[in-house]
C-alpha positions as CSV (number, residue, x, y, z in Angstrom):
1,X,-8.1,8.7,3.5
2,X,-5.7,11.7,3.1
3,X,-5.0,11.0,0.0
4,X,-9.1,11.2,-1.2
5,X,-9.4,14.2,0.9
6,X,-6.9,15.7,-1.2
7,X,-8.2,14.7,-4.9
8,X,-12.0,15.6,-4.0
9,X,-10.7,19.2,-2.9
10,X,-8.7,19.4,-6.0
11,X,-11.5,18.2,-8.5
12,X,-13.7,21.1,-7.1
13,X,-10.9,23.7,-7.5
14,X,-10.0,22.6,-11.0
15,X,-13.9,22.0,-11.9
16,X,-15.2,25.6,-10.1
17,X,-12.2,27.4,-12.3
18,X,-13.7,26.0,-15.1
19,X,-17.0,26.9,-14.7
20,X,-15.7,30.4,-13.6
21,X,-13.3,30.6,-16.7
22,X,-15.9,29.3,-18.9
23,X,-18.6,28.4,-17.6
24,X,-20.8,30.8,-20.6
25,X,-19.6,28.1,-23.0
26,X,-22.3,24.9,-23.6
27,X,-19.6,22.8,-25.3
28,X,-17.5,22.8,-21.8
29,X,-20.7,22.3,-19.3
30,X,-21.6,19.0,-21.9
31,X,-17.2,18.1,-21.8
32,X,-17.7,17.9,-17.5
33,X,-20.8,16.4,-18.1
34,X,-19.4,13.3,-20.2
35,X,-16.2,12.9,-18.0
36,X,-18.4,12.6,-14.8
37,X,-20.4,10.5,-16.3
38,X,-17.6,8.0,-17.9
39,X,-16.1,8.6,-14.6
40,X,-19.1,6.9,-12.5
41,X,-20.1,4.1,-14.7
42,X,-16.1,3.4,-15.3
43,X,-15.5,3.8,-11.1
44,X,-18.5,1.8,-10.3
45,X,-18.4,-1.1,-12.5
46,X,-14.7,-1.6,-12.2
47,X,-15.5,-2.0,-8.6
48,X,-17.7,-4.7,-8.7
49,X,-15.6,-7.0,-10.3
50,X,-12.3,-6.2,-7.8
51,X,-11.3,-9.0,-4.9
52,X,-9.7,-6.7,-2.7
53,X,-11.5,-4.0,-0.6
54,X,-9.1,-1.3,-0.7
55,X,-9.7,-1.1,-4.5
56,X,-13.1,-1.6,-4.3
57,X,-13.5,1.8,-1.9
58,X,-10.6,3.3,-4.7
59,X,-13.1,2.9,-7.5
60,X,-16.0,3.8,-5.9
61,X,-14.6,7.3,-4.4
62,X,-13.9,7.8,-8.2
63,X,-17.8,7.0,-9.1
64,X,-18.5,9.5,-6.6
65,X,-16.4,12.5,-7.7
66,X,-18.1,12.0,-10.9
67,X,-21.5,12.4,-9.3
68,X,-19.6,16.2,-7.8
69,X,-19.0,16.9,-11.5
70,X,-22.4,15.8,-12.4
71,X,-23.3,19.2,-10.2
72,X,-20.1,21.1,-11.9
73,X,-21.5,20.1,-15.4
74,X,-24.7,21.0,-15.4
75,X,-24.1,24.9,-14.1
76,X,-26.7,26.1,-12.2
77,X,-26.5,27.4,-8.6
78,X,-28.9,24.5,-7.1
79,X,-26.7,22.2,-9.2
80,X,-22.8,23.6,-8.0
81,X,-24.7,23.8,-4.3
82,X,-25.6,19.8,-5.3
83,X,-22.0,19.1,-6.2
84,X,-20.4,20.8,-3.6
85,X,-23.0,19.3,-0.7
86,X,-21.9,15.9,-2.5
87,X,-18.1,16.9,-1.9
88,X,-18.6,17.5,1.5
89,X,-20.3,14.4,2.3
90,X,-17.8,11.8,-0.1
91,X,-14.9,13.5,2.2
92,X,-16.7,12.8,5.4
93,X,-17.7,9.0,4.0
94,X,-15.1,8.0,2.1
95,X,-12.5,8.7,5.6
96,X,-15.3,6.7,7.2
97,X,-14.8,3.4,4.8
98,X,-11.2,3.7,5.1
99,X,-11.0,4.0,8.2
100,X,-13.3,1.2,9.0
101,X,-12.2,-1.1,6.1
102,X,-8.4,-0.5,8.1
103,X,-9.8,-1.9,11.2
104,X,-10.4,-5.4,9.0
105,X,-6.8,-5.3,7.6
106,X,-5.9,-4.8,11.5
107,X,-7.6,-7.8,12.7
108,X,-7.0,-10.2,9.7
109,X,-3.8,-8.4,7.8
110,X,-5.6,-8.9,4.3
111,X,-7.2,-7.0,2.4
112,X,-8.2,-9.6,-0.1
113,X,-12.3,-10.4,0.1
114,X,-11.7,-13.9,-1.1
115,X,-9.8,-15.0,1.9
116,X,-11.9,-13.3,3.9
117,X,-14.9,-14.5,6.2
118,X,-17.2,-14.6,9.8
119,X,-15.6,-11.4,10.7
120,X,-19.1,-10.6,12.6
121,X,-18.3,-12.7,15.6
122,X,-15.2,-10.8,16.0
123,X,-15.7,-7.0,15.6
124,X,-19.6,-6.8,15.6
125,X,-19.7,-2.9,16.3
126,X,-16.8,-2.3,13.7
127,X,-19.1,-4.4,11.3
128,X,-22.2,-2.3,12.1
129,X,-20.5,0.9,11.3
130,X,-18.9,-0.6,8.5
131,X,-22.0,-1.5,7.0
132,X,-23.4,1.6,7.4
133,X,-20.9,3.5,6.0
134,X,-21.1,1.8,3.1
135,X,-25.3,2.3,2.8
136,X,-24.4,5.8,3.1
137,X,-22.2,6.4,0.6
138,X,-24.6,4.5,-1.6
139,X,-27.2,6.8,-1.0
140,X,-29.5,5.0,1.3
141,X,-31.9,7.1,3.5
142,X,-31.7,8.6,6.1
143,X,-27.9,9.6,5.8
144,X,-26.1,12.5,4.4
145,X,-25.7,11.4,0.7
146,X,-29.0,10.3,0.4
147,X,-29.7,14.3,0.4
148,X,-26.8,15.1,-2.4
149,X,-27.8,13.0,-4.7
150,X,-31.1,13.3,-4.2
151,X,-30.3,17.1,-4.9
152,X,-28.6,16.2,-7.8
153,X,-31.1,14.2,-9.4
154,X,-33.5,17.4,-9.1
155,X,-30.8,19.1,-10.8
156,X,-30.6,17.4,-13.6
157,X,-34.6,17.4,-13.9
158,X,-34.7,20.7,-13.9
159,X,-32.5,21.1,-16.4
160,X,-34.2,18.9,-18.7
161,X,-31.8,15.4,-19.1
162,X,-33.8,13.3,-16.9
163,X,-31.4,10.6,-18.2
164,X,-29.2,11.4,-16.4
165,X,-31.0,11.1,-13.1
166,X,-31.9,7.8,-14.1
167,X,-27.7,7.2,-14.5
168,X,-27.2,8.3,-10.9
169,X,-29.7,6.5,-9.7
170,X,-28.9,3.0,-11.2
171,X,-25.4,3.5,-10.4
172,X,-26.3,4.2,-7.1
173,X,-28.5,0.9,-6.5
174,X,-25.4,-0.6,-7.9
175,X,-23.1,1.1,-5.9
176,X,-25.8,-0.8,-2.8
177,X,-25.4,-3.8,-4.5
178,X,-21.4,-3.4,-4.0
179,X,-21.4,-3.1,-0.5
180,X,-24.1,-5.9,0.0
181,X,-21.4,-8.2,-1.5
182,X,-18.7,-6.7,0.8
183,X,-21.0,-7.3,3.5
184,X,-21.4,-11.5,2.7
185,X,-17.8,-11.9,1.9
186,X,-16.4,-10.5,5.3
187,X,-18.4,-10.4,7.6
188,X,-21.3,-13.4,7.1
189,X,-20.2,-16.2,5.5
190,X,-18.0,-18.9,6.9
191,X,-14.5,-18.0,8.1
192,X,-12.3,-19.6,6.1
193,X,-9.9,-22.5,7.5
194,X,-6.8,-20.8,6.4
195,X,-7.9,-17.2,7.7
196,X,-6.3,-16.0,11.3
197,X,-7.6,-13.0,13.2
198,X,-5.8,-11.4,15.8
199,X,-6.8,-11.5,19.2
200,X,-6.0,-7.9,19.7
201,X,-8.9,-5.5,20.6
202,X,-10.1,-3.0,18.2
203,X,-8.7,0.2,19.4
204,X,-11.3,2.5,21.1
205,X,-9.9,5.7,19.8
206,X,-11.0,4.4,16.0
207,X,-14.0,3.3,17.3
208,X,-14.8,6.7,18.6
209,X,-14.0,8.3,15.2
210,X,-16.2,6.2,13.5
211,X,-19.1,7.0,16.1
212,X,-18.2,10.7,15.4
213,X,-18.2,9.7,11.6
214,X,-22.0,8.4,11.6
215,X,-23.2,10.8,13.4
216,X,-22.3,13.5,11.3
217,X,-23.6,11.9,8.4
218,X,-26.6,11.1,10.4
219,X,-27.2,15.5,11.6
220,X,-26.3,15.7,8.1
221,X,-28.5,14.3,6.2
222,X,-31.6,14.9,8.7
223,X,-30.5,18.9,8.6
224,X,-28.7,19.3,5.4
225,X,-29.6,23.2,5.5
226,X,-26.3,23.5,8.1
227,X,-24.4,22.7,4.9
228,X,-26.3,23.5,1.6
229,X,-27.0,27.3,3.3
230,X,-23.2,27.8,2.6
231,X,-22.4,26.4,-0.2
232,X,-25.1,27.7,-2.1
233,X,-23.0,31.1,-1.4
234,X,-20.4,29.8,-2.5
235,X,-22.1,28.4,-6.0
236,X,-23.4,31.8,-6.4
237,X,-20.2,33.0,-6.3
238,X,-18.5,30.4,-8.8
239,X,-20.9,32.0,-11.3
240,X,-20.4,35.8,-10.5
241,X,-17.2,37.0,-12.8
């Protein structure tokens, strides 16, 4: 989680010095533009094909920084404001998958999906939240994402490569279709005969952090003005030498 926190803030340091640096040039705004693109088909797809969920929310917190370089790329104040909002809200989710994804290595002490299995009867609140972490960083309404990508798709409209809204958005039904398979493989199919779960409870201190996790990705996305209001300062700024 740490670790993610760290590369999303240094992806918007190097990308904003870019664009500060040279942000005039169109040959550079296209360069971010094709990373972050090769970065989300590349993150999402190798994700779907992984057995083990640690890599699985690895790959996908890749997909998403390329979605913040998306905003980066396309160099417009909405657009930066899109990226950063999209920052903000991968930090907050991406800590909330980990987090709850290390609540099934706690119980279980495996990380692989194949072994996995009927993990609902066990931890039926961690599942919930679980789940829904994972339909937020997909995008699904009403959460915080939902309103970053969404404002990044406008973006790109507006900037004429309506292509690459239809990208995002496929990748983000993908990205659904991920989690969907997560869902099945840990928590709602049979438990395997071979699999033991500890009899430990869940410890309420994580449990309270993921509360405190969805329901700032809840205020979020149904105010996204507490967020957007600064950052689009801040975009202004990236573009002011």
């Amino acid at each position: 989680m740490i670790l993610q926190s760290f590369s999303v803030i240094a992806c918007i340091t190097i990308g904003l010095t870019i664009i500060r640096i040279f942000g005039y040039l169109p040959s550079v705004q296209m360069v971010i533009l094709a990373v972050s693109v090769l970065a989300m088909i590349l993150g999402i797809s190798m994700a779907m094909v992984q057995d083990d969920y640690k890599r699985i929310i690895a790959y996908l917190a890749v997909g998403e920084l390329g979605y913040i370089g998306v905003g980066l790329g396309l160099g417009t104040p909405y657009s930066i404001t899109a990226g950063l909002f999209q920052a903000v809200n991968e930090l907050v989710v991406t800590s909330f998958l980990f987090i709850g994804f290390g609540l099934v290595l706690y119980k279980t002490k495996t990380s692989k999906i194949s072994k996995l299995g009927g993990l609902l009867e066990h931890m039926p609140v961690a599942a919930l939240l679980i789940v829904l972490a994972g339909f937020t960083m997909a995008g699904v309404p009403p959460f915080n994402v939902f309103q970053s990508k969404y404002m990044l798709c406008q973006a790109a409209m507006t900037a004429g490569i309506p292509e690459l809204a239809i990208i995002m958005i496929i990748l983000s039904i993908v990205t659904f279709l991920a989690f969907l398979k997560i869902t099945y493989a840990i928590f709602l199919r049979p438990k395997p005969d071979d699999l033991e779960i500890s009899s430990a409870n869940v410890p309420k201190t994580t449990m309270a952090v993921m509360f405190l996790f969805l329901i700032i990705c809840l205020v979020i996305g149904l105010c996204p003005e507490i967020v957007t209001s600064r950052l689009g300062v801040l975009a202004l700024s990236a573009l002011t030498l």
